[in-house]
C-alpha positions in Angstrom: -21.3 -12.5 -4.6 -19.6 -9.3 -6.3 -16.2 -9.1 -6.9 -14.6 -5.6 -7.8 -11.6 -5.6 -9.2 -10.5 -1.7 -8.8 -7.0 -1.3 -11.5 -4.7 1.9 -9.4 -2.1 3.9 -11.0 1.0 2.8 -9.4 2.6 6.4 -9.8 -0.5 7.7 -7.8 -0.2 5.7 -5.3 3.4 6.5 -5.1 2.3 10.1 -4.6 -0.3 9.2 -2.5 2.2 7.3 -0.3 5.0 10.1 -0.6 2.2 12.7 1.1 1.3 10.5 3.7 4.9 10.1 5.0 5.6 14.0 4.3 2.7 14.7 6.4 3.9 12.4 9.1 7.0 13.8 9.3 5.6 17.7 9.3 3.4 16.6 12.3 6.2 14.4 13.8 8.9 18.0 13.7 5.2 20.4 14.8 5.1 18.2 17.8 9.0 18.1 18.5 8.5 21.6 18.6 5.6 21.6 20.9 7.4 19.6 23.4 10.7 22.1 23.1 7.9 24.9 23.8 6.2 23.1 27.0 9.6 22.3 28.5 10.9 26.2 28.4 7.5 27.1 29.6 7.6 24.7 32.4 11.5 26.0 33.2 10.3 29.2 33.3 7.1 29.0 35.2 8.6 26.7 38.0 12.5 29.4 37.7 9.5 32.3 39.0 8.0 30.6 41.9 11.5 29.0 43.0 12.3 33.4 42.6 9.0 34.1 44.4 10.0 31.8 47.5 13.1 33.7 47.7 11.3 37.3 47.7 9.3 36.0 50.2 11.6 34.2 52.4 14.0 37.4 51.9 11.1 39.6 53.4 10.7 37.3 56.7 7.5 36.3 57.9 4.3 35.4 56.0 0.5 35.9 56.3 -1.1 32.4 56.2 -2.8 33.8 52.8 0.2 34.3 51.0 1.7 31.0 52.2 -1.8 28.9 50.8 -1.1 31.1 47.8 2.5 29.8 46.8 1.2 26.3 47.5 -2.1 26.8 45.7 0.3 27.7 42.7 2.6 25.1 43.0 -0.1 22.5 43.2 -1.6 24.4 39.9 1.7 23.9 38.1 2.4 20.3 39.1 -1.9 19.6 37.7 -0.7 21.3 34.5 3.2 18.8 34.7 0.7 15.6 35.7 -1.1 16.0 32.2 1.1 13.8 30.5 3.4 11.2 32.4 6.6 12.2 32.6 8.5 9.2 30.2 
């Protein structure tokens, strides 16, 4: 049997050590920001159809094509919401 016996520099492994965590925290704050991104997005996307609905109610009746339309899109943006579980 082999043993190795490797000798590290403590102050490299410090370094080593103060990258990892500098890292995590850079990808920790990128995907804080990600999130902040999605959720406007979201706001926005679901602020136009709720303003679409309203145009369309506003303008009276409906051809069965535009009504399979809002629901086709609505169905599209709650696929894109069921991507990750809501917490």
């Amino acid at each position: 049997m082999d043993i190795h016996v490797y000798h590290h520099d403590d102050r490299k492994v410090i370094l080593y050590l103060k990258r990892i965590i500098m890292n995590m925290q850079e990808l920790a704050q990128g995907l804080t920001d990600l999130k902040t991104q999605t959720d406007k997005a979201r706001a926005e996307v679901v602020q136009k159809i709720a303003d679409l609905e309203a145009a369309i109610a506003n303008a009276g009746n409906t051809t069965p094509e535009v009504d399979a339309a809002i629901e086709a899109l609505k169905a599209s943006v709650q696929a894109t919401d069921d991507v990750v579980p809501d917490a």
